[in-house]
N, C-alpha and C positions, 0 to 999 in steps of 0.2 A: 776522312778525318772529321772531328767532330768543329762544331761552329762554335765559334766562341764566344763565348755571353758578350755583350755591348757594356763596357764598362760604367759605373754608375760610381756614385758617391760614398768613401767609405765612412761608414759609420762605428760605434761600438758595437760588438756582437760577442753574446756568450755563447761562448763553450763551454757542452758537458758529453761526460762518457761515466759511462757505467765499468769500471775493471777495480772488482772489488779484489782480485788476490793482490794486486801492484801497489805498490809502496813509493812509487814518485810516477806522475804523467805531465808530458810537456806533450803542446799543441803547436805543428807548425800550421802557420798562416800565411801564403804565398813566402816561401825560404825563408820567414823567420821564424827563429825557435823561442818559446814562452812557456814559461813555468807554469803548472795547473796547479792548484788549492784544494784538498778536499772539501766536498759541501758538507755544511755539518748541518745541515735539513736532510738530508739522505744518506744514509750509510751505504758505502761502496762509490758513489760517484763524487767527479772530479768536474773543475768547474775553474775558468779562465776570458776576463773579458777583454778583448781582441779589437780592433780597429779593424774592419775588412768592407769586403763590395760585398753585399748582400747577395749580386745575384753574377757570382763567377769565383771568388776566391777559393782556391786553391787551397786545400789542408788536411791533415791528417796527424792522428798519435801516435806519440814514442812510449812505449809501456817498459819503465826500470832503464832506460838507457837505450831500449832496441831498437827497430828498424822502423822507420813511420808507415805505418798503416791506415788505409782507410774508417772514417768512419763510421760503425754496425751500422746508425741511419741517416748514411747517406742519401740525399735527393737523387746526385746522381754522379756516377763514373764514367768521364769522358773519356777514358784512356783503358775502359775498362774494369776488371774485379779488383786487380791488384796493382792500380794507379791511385793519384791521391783523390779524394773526395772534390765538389766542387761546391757550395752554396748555390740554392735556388732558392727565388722569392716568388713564392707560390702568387702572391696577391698583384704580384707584377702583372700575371696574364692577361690578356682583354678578352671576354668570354662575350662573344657573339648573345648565348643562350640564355644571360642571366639570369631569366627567371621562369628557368624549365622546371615544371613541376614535379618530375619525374615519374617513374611509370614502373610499376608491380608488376610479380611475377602472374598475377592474376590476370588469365584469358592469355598468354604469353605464347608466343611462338619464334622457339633459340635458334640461332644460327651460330654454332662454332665453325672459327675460324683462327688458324696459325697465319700470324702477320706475316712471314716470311716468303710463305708459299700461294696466298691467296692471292699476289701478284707477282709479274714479273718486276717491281721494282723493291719489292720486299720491306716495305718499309708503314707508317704508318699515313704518310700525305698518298703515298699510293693507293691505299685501301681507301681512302678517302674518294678516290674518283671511282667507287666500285658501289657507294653506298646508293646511290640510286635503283640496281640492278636487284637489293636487299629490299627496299621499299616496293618495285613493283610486283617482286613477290609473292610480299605481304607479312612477311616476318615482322617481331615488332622488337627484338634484342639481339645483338650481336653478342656474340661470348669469345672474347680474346683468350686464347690459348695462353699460358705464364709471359710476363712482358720483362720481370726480373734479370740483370745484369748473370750473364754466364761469360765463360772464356769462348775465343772465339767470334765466327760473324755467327754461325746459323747452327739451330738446335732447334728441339723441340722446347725448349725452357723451363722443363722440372730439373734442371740440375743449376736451376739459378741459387747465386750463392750473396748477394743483398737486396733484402727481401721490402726494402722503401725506394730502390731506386728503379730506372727503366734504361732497359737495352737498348746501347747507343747507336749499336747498326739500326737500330730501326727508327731513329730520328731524336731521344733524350725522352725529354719531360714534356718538353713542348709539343713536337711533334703529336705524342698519346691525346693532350689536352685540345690540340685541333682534332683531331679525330672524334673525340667523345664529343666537342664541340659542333661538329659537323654532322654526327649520328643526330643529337639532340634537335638540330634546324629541322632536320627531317621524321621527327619520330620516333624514331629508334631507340632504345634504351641501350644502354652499354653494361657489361657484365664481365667480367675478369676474372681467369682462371690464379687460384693462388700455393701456393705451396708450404706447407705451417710443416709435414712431419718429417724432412730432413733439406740439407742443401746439399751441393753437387761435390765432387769430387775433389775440385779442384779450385782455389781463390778464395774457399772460405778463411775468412780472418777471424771468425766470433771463440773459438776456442784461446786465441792466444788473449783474449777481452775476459772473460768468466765464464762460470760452468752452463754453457749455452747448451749441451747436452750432459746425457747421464749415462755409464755404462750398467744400470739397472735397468733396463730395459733396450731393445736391437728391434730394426726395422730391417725389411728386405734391403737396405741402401745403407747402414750401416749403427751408427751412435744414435738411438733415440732420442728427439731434442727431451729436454729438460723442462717436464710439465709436472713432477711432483717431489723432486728431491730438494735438495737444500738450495738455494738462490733461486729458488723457479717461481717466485711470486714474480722477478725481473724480469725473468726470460718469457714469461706468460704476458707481461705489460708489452715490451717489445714486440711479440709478433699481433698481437690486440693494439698494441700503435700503429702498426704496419697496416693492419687491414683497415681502420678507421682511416688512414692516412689516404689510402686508395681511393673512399668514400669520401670525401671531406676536400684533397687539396686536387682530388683530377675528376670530380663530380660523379664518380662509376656509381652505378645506379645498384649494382649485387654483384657479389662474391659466388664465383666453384669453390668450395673448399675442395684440395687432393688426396683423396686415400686419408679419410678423417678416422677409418678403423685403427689406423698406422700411428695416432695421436694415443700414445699409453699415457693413463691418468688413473689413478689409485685417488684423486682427492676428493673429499664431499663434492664441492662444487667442481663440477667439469671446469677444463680449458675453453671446452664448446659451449656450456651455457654461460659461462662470464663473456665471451666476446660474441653470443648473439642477445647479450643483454645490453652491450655496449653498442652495436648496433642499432639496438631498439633504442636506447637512448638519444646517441646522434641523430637516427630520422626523426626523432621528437622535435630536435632544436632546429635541425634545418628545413623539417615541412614538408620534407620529399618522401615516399615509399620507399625505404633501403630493407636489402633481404639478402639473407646467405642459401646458399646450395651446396649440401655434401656428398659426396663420391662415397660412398659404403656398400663393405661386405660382407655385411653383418643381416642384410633384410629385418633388421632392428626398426619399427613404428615410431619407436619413442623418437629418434631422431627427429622427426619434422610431427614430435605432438607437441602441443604448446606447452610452455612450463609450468602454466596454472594448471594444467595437468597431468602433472608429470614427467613431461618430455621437456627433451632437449631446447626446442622452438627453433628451428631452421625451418623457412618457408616449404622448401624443397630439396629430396637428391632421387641423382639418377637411378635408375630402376634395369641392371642390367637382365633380371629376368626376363624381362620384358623382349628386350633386345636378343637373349638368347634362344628362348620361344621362336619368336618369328625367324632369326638366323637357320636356325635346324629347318624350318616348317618351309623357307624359300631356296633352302642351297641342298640341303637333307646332309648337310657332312653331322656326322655325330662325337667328333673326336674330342678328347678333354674335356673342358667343361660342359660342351653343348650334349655330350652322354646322357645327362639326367635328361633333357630336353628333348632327345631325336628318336626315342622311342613311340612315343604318341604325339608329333608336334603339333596338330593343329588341335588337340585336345592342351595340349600347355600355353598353347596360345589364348585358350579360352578362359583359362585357366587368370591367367595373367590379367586378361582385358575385365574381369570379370570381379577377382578379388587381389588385384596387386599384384603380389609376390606369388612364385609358383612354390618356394621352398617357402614355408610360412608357420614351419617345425615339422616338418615332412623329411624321407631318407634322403639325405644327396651320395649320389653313389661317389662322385667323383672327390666329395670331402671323407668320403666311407663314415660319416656320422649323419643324424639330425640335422636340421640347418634353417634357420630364421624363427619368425615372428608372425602369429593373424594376425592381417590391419583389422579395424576394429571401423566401421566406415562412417560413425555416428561421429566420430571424434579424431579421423585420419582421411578427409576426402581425397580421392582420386588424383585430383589435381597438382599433388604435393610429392608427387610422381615422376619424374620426367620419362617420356619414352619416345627411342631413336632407335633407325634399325641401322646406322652408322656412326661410330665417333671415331675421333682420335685415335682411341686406345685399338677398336674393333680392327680400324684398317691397319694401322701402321704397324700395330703389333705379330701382323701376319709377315710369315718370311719374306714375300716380294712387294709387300704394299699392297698388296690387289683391293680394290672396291668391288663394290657386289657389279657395278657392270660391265666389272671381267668376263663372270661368266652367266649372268645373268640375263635373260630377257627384256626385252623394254615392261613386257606385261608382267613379269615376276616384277621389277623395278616398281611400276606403277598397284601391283595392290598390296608390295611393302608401306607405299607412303599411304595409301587408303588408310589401313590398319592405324601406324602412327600417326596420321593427321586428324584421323576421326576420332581414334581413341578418346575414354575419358581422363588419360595425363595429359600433362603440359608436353608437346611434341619440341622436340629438339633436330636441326637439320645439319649434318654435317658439308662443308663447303663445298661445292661443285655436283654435290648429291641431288640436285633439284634438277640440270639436264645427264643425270647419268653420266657423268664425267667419267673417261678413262684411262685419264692419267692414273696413277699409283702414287699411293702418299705412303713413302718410305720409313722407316727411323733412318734418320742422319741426325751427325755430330759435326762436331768443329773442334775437338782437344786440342789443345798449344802443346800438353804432355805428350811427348811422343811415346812412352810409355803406357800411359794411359790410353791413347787413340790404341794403342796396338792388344789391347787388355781387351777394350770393347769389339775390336774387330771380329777377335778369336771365339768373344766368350757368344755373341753372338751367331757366329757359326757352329760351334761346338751344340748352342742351344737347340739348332734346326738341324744338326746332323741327327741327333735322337731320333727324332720322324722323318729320317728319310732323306734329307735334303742333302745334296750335294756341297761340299764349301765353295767353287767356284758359283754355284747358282746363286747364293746368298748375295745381293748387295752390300757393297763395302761403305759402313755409315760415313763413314770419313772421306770418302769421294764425294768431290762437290759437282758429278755427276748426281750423282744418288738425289744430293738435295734441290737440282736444275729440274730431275727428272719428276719431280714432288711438287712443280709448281704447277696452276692450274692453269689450262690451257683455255683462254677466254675466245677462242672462234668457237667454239665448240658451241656454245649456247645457239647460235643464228642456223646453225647447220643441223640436216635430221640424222639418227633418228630426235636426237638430242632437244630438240626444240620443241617436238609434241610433247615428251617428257615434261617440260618444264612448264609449258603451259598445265600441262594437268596439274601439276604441283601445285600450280598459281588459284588454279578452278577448286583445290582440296580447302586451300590454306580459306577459300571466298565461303567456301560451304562449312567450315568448322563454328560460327554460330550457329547454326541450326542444330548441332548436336548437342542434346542436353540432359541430363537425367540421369538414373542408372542406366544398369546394360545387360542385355539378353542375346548370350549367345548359342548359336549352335553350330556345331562340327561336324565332318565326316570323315575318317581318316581315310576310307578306300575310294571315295567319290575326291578325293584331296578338294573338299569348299568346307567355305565357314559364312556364317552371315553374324554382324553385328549389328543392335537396333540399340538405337538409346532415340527414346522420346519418339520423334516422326521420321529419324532420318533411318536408313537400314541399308549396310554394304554389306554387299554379295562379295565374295572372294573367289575364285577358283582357280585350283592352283596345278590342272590337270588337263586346263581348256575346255571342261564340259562344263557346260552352266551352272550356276549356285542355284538351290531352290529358294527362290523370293517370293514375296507375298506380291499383290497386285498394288503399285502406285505410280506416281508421275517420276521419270527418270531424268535425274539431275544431271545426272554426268556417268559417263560410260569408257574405257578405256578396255574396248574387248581382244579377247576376252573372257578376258580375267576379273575385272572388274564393273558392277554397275551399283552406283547410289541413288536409290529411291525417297523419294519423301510418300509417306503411307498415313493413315490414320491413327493417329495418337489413341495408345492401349498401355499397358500394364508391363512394367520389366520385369523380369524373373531372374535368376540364377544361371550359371552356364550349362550346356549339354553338351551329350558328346554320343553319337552313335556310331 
């Protein structure tokens, strides 16, 4: 059960809501009912000033006589999506940090992380007693997996359905704000996965408020929000309130944007560049470096090129080429997407390390068309990249959850993280990936619809029967087995082989200044090595246990052997090869 706010003094407090088709809106305020006014500064919104406790009252709208609803932006839901709203006073908190400077994605090394699973108490005070384990690593930003209000205790949290408030199994508003507080004491920047191109199934109220989506346009998840038809200057402010609000009233230092391909926009001005202008604005006022990250399937450049020329201006997204390269090149499965990839992988590995994108207007077989965009490197550096040879999506989205050190080698393990931590992108670690963790990070649900829980069960198995899979083998997302089984098992770090592992991690994350520059690679695909050079530093790969041919230098660090990083004589980078 959720804690209930310390009651405080009430004062007057206005209420507004945006429900421009309603023709009367009353506001209740802890059980009592009040008549709302239209504002005649804004067409469509409604506006009522209230006597209340700034930081607990209780309320929500009646829209024409109907049933009171939450909020659209609510702080936060103690009872849940579809309980009443509650007031928070952001300026109540006492921030340890005040006067963190905050910290760019520039030189950055991510760690995602699902609060639910990353500990046994699933919560955000608990991740708190973990952030030490983050620091000695060497990572310098945590990346919260969605923290938005869903049905249920545990999800993955894209099917969050109020996209200002925070999930109250995992502690509220406060809770989040010691955590990013705590990250802050120590360094760490905080970064938060968000969700703009639909909400979950079930508890969304925004439809019975105004045209929050539009059926001119459909998403794999269903109604496409409402980013170009009629009322969508509103719907565009709200989720651009929402993202500022993350930045602004819980200090988060960057935004993931999800599946920002998924955001359809016909207008001059993007949805994307009004809220990374908005962005640029608030880090203006408040001093700190704020930056967004997008999730695209587009291999589209413009994304993270600045708007003075031409682009979008998102610092950075992820780079799953990247990730699919090396997935083929360490496990060799070639199925689905990784096809384009597993024919020559340590030539698309080179490929990737070399010039970004491996599809970059090149065939993709598996799109059976064309596919992406050249970076252009004068004007789209490296860095604005990210590359991981695990996330969220990689593991979970596999039938039984498995991590690469299901079946992988400690030495496959260790010269995946070579590759990704030397790399010239921003390196991204997925949770427990640094001692080769073998737990399996599942999809699990929590549905209250028992119709719905039973929709997803099926549709999920029906999806892995295609390839083979048995329905019994499938894990059942709605066993809160599934989601016990999903959480990380922390002896595992102290114990081998697990702890070499993670020491090397520690010794990549120590050697990633030295690498700088362009990059010169070269392949073999029968000899299975690769060696990458940027500047003085040069990793050997070998992915076949016969040695990489290296040049002659002093060796840094060595994980054989499969891996060895030298520091050599500073010369000339070239292009990639591939023999």
């Amino acid at each position: 059960m959720p804690t209930p706010a310390q009651p405080t003094a009430r004062r007057p407090h206005r209420f507004t809501v945006w429900a421009p088709e309603a023709s009367g809106v009353e506001v209740e305020v802890d059980a009592a009912v009040h008549a709302m006014r239209p504002d005649q500064a804004r067409p469509g919104w409604w506006e009522a000033g209230v006597a209340a406790d700034p930081h607990g009252s209780r309320y929500g709208f009646r829209l024409d006589g109907g049933p009171t609803r939450p909020d659209p932006r609510s702080a936060r839901q103690p009872d849940g999506p579809d309980g009443l709203s509650q007031l928070v006073d952001h300026a109540a908190f006492q921030w340890r940090t005040a006067a963190w400077p905050g910290r760019s994605l520039d030189g950055a090394v991510l760690y995602e992380l699902h609060v639910g699973t990353f500990t046994p108490g699933g919560t955000f005070d608990a991740a708190v007693e973990r952030l030490p384990h983050l620091v000695e690593l060497g990572v310098t930003h945590i990346e919260l997996m969605p923290v938005c209000p869903f049905p249920g205790r545990h999800g993955w949290g894209y099917d969050g359905v109020a996209p200002w408030a925070v999930h109250e199994p995992y502690g509220g508003p406060d809770a989040l704000k010691r955590l990013v507080d705590a990250a802050h004491a120590l360094g760490l920047g905080v970064v938060l996965d968000v969700v703009h191109n639909h909400l979950g199934p079930s508890g969304n109220h925004l439809p019975a408020y105004g045209p929050y989506f539009t059926d001119r346009h459909h998403t794999p998840w269903g109604a496409a929000v409402n980013l170009d038809a009629p009322g969508s200057d509103e719907v565009r402010a709200y989720f651009i309130g929402s993202a500022l609000a993350w930045l602004r009233d819980y200090r988060i230092d960057g935004l993931r944007l999800d599946a920002v391909h998924a955001l359809v926009d016909t207008r001059a001005l993007t949805f994307l560049e009004e809220l990374a202008a908005g962005v640029d604005e608030l880090a203006e006022r408040t001093g700190r470096p704020l930056f967004l990250i997008g999730e695209s399937d587009l291999n589209d450049p413009r994304l993270v090129t600045a708007r003075e020329a031409g682009g979008i201006g998102l610092a950075g997204q992820w780079s799953d080429d990247f990730h699919h390269a090396l997935h083929a090149a360490l496990t060799g499965e070639g199925q689905g997407y990784y096809a384009d990839f597993a024919e020559r992988p340590l030539l698309a590995v080179a490929k990737t390390l070399s010039h970004g994108f491996f599809h970059d207007g090149t065939w993709s077989s598996f799109r059976g068309r064309t596919h992406g965009r050249r970076i252009d490197a004068s004007r789209t550096p490296a860095h604005r990249l990210l590359g991981y040879t695990q996330t969220h999506d990689q593991v979970g989205n596999r039938a039984r959850g498995d991590r690469l050190a299901a079946s992988l080698s400690p030495g496959l393990l260790a010269a995946g993280a070579a590759l990704t931590l030397l790399a010239p992108f921003t390196p991204m670690l997925f949770m427990g990936e640094e001692w080769g963790a073998t737990t399996p990070w599942m999809y699990f649900t929590d549905h209250q619809d028992p119709a719905l829980a039973q929709a997803v069960r099926e549709g999920r198995r029906r999806e892995f029967a295609e390839h083979g899979w048995k329905p019994e083998e499938i894990p059942d997302p709605q066993a809160e087995s599934t989601y016990l089984a999903s959480q990380l098992d922390w002896n595992q770090p102290g114990q081998e082989p697990h702890a070499t592992l993670l020491d090397w991690y520690r010794r990549l994350i120590r050697l990633r200044p030295l690498a700088s520059g362009p990059v010169r690679v070269r392949s073999d695909e029968d000899g299975r090595w690769l060696t990458m050079r940027r500047g003085e530093l040069v990793v050997g790969v070998s992915l076949a246990g016969t040695p990489a041919e290296l040049p002659p230098g002093t060796v840094l660090a060595q994980f054989p052997p499969t891996v060895t990083v030298l520091r050599v004589q500073a010369g000339p980078a070239g292009q990639a090869s591939g023999r």
